[in-house]
Structures are given as C-alpha cells and as structure tokens.
C-alpha positions in Angstrom: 0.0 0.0 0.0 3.5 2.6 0.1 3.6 2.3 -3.6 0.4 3.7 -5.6 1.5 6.7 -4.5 -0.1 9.7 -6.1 -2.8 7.5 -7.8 -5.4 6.0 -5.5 -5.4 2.1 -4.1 -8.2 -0.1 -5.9 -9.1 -3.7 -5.7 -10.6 -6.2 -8.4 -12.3 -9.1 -8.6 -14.0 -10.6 -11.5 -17.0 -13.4 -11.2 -18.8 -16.0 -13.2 -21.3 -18.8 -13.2 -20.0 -22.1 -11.8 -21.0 -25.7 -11.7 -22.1 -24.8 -7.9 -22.4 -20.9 -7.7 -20.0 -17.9 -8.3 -16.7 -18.7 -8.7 -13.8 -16.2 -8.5 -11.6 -16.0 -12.0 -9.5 -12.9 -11.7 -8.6 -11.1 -9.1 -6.1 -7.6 -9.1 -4.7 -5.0 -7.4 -3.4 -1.8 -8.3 0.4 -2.1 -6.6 2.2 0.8 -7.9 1.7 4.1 -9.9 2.8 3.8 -13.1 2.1 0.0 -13.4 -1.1 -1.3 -14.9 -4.5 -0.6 -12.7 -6.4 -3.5 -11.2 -8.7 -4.3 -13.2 -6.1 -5.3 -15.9 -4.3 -7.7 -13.4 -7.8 -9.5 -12.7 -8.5 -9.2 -16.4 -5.0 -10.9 -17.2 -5.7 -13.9 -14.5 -9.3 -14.4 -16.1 -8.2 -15.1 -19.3 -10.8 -16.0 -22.3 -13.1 -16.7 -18.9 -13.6 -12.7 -18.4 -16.2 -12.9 -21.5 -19.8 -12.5 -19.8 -18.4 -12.5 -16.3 -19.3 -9.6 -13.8 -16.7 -7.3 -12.2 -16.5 -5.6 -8.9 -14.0 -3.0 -8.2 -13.6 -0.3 -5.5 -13.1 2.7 -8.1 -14.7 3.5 -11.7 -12.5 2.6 -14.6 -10.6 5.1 -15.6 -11.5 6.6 -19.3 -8.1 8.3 -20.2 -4.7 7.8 -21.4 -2.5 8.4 -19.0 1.1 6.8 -17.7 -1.5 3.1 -18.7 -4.2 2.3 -21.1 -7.8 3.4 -20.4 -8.9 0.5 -17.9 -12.3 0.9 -19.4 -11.5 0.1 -22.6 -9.9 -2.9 -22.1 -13.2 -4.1 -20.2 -15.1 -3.8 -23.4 -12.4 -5.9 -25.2 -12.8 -8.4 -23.0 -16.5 -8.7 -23.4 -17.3 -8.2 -19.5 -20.7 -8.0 -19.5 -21.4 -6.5 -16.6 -19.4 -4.1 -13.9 -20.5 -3.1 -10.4 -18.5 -0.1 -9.2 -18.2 0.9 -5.6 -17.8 4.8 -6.0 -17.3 6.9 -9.1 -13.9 8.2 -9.8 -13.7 12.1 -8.6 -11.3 12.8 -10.7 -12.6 15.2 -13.0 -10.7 13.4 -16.3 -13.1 10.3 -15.3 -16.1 11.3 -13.1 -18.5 9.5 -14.8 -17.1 8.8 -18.2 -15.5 5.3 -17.6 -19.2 4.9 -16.3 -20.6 6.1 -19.9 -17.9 4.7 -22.1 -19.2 0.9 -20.4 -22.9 1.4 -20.9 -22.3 3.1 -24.6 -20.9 -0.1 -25.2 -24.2 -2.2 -23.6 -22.2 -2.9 -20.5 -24.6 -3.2 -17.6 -23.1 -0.9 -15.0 -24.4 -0.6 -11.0 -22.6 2.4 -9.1 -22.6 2.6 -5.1 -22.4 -0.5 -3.7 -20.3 -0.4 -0.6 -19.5 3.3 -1.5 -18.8 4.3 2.3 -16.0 1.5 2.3 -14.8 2.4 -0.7 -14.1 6.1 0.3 -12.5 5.0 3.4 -9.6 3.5 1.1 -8.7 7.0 -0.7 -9.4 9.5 1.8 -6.1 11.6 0.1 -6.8 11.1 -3.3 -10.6 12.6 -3.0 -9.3 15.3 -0.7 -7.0 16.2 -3.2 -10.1 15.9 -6.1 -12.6 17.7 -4.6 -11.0 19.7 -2.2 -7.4 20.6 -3.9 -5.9 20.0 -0.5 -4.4 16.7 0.8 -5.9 15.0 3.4 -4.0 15.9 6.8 -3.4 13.9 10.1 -2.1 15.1 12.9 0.0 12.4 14.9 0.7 13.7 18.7 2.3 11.5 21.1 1.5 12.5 24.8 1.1 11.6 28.3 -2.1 10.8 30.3 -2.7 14.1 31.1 -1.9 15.7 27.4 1.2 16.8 27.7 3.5 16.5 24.7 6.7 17.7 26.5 8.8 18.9 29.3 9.0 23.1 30.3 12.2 22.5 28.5 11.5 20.8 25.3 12.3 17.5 26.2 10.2 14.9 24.9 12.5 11.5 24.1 10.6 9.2 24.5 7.1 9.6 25.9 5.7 6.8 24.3 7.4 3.5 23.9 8.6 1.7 21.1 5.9 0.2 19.6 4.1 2.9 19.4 7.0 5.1 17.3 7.1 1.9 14.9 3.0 2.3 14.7 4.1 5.6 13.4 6.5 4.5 11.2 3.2 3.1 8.8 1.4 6.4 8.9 4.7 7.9 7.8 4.9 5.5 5.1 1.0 5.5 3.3 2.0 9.4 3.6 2.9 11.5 1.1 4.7 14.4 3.0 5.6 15.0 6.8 4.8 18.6 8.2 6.6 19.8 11.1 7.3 23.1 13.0 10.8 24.8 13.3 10.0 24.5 16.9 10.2 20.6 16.2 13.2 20.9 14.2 15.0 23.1 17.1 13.9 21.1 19.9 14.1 17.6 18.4 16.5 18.1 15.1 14.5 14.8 13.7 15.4 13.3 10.5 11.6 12.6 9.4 11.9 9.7 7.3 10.6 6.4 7.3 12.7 3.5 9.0 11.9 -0.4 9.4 9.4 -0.5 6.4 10.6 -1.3 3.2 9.3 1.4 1.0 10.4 2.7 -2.5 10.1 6.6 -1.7 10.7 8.4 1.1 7.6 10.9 2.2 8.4 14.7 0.7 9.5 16.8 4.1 7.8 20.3 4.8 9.2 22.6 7.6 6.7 25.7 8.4 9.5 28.0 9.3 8.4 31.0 9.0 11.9 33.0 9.8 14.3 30.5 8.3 15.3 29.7 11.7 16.4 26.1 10.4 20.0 25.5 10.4 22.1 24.1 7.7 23.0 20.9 9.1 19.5 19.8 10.7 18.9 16.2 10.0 15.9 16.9 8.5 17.8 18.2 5.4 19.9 15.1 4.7 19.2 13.8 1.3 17.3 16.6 0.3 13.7 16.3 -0.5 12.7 19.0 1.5 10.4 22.2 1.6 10.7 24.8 4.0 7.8 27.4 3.6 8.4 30.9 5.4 7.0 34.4 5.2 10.1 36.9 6.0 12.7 36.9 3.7 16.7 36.7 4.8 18.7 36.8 1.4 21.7 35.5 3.6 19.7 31.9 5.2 17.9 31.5 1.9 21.0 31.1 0.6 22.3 28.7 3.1 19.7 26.6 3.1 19.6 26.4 -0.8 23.3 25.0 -0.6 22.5 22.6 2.1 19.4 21.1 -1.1 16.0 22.6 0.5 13.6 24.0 -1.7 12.2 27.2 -0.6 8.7 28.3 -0.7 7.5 31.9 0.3 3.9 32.4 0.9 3.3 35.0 3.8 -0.7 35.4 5.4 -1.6 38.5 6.5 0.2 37.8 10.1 3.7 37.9 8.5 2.8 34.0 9.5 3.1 31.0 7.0 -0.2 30.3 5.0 -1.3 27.5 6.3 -3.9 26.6 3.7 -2.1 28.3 0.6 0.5 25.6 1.2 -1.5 22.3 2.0 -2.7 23.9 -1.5 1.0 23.6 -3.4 1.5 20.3 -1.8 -2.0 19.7 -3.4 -1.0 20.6 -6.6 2.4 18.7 -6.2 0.7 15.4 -5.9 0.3 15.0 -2.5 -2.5 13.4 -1.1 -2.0 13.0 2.6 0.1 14.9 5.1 1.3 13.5 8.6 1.6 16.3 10.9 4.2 15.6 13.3 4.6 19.0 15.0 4.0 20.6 18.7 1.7 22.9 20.3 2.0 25.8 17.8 1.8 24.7 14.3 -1.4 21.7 15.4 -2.7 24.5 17.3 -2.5 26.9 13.9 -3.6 23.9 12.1 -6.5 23.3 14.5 -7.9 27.1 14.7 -8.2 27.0 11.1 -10.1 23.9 10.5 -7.3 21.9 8.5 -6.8 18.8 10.3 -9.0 16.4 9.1 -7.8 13.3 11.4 -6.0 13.0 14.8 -4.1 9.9 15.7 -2.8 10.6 19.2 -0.6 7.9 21.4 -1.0 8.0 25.5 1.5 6.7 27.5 0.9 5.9 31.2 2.7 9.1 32.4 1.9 12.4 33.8 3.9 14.8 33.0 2.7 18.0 35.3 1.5 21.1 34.7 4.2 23.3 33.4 4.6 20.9 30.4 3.7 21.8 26.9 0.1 20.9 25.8 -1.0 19.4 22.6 -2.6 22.6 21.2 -1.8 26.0 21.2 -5.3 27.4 22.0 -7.3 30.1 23.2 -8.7 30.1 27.2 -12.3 28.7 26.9 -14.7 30.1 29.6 -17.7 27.8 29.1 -17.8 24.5 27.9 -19.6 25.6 24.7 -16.7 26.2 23.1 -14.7 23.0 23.5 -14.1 21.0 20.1 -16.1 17.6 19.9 -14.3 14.7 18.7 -15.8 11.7 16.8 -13.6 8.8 18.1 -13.3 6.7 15.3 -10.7 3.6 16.2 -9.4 2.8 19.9 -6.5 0.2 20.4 -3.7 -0.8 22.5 0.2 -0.5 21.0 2.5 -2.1 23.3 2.2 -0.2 26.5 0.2 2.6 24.9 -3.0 3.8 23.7 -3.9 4.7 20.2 -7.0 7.0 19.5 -8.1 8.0 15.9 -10.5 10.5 16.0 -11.9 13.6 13.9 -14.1 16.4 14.2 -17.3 16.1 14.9 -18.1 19.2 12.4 -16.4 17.3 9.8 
C-alpha cells in the first residue's frame, strides 16, 4: 500500500457462473503508480473466462490515457458484461465517463455499492479531487494528562517503542511529513521512514516562517525537502539552498506561513495525505483553522505536570460551549500505549 502513490489504491475481482455458484476467476490490485491498474491484473488472470463475467472494483474505470491504457477500454475488449462499481472516480478526467464509455458499449453498470467503504480507502486522493488539498493527520504523542513535553523541550521518549514503529506506517501511506521549526530546534529529527521497506521516502515540509532552520538539521539530509516561510533573509535563503531545501515563500496576512495556501501547493504537487508531526504551535495553527481532518494521538501511562507543553496552542475557553467535539473513530492498544483515531465532529 507505500507504492500507488499519487494514484489511489483499488481492488478487483471478476465473477462467473460455476458448476455450484460464483466462482472467482481474476482477481487484481493496483500495486504501484505507473504500473497497470487493477482491473487489468484480474483481467490478465481471467483469461478467455472474463467474456460474460461480472466485475466488482472499489473505483470507476478510468477513461483516459494516462502513464497506462484506459482500464475501461480494455473491459469492453474483454467482453465483460457487466461491472458493479463501488464509487465513481472524482477525478474530473473520469467522473462519470468510464461509467458512460461501459454502458455506450451495452455494459450493464451498477454504481454505489459499498460506497462508504470504498471512500475509506482513498481518503487523500478525494481530498485532493474535490478539495485541492491533501488530506492531513495530525500524529501527537503525549502523556495521560496531554502533555507532549517537558517546560524544556524534552520529549524523548514519551511513548514506547511500539508505538514510534505504529508511526512508522502512517509515515509510510504518507505523502509528506509537516513539522514546526520548533520541532526541528527542539528535536533536530530526520523525518523519514525506518523499518518499512518502502520505495520513496515521504516529501518533508518545515513551516518555518523565519528560516530559523540551520544548515545541518537532520531533517535536510538527502534533500527532499520544503521549507515554507513568510520573511525573507537573502543571507539563510541562501544557506539553506546549498544545504538542497527548496524554498517556498507564501506569507498570510500575520507575517505567518499560509497554512492553507501551502496544504494547496503540496496539493497541486501530488500529495494526497500529510502526517503532521509537530508541537503545540503549528497543530494548534492547524487546528484554529479547521485543516486537520484526522488526529491519531498515542498516550503513554505518564503524567507529566502542569508546566509541560500541551497538545494545542489554544485560546482560554470560559464555558464548555466552546470545547471541540471529537468523533472517536478507532481505539486500540500499541504495546504499553494507547492509540486514539478521532476527527471532528463538524467534519
């Protein structure tokens, strides 16, 4: 699932008629961008058999040329005779026209079944369709009682190892890392994927807004990075061109980084989800302007006292009106820790 990468994940089976019911003849993935989709695999395994046989897959056919064939086309060569979709494509080269291409050609075509699973695969990919922003999670490790670090920055380790390997697959199935310069100060992480065999490593985004970074962070090793900022220094520009970063300027009104102008670029870059992996400022930022769409947060069994840095950088409420509802959507134990996927309840 590291590999499809910017192109969504689908799945493929293809049906027919048996001596004693349905019987599976082809079966496909899609396995890596570029490569063919997966209705071609399950089209390849069926053979001659694919001619009258019904196909299921989790995402419309595409209808256009692109780095493969039109998938749909090759359906109609086959002579399926009938193909049950899960959700139409949002990409606005398909959206509907792998749909029409099938029934112009007498295909029988059903759209919708299982649609809610089906969008729970590509949550990037249709974030990035209909939204033209990736779709971002926020991953915050923290004690019992919230805390994501000491008075003094420390925060090595707070949850155990398990846990930072559990994180080590979010990294992976995502298309960029966003962190804070207060991360890169405190931490100096390297942000890359380890123990997973993967064939890219996830693009790395610093929002740095007075190119505070310094030229031999770790996060700047093999290159493959962008640090946005809003106040320009001629001098650190420089340096941190020479040390391989890529240097994006796109000031809000604050002086501040533009949060949503650059979830945006990395939009339009391919990207279709971001793991935030910041502290209290930039997920509090993040949080104030409705742009997280997921939080996956690790407890340990610590407290960590009151003095310690919190998990958002937010506002005193004075009534409980105003505290943000989460919708929990996954609970489970890693190693000696708690994970919790949740979102907003608004969303």
């Amino acid at each position: 699932m590291y590999t499809t990468q910017p192109n969504p994940w689908v799945g493929c089976v293809i049906v027919k008629d048996g001596p004693t019911g349905k019987i599976v003849i082809g079966e496909g993935a899609h396995l890596k961008a570029g490569e063919p989709h997966a209705e071609v695999f399950a089209l390849r395994q069926a053979g001659d058999q694919a001619k009258g046989a019904t196909l299921y897959v989790t995402l419309e056919p595409c209808s256009h040329t692109g780095r493969t064939p039109p998938c749909a086309e090759a359906l109609v060569k086959a002579g399926v005779a009938r193909v049950v979709v899960a959700m139409q494509d949002p990409n606005p080269q398909v959206a509907g026209s792998g749909l029409a291409l099938l029934q112009s050609h007498h295909i029988e075509v059903s759209s919708g079944l299982m649609e809610a699973q089906a969008r729970q695969l590509n949550p990037g990919f249709i974030s990035r369709m209909t939204r033209n922003q990736p779709y971002v999670r926020s991953k915050i490790a923290a004690s019992l009682d919230g805390k994501t670090a000491l008075k003094n920055g420390a925060s090595q380790w707070i949850t155990s190892e398990a846990a930072r390997l559990d994180v080590q697959h979010w990294r992976a199935r995502s298309c960029a890392i966003l962190t804070g310069i207060g991360t890169v100060l405190s931490d100096n992480p390297s942000m890359t994927v380890r123990e997973i065999e993967i064939n890219r490593q996830p693009l790395k985004v610093i929002v740095d807004s007075q190119l505070k970074t310094p030229a031999d962070a770790k996060i700047l090793q093999g290159g493959n990075v962008v640090i946005a900022f809003s106040q320009t220094s001629p001098h650190k520009e420089a340096e941190l061109l020479a040390a391989g970063a890529e240097l994006l300027c796109i000031p809000n009104s604050e002086g501040k980084v533009c949060l949503k102008t650059l979830l945006s670029h990395l939009a339009s870059r391919e990207i279709n989800e971001v793991l935030v992996e910041g502290g209290e400022g930039l997920n509090g930022a993040l949080l104030a302007q409705n742009l997280i769409d997921e939080f996956i947060l690790y407890y340990a069994a610590k407290l960590m006292g009151g003095a310690a840095k919190s998990m958002f950088a937010m506002p005193e409420f004075t009534n409980m009106k105003q505290a943000i509802n989460l919708q929990i959507l996954d609970i489970r134990q890693i190693g000696a820790d708690i994970r919790i996927c949740a979102k907003l309840e608004s969303k």
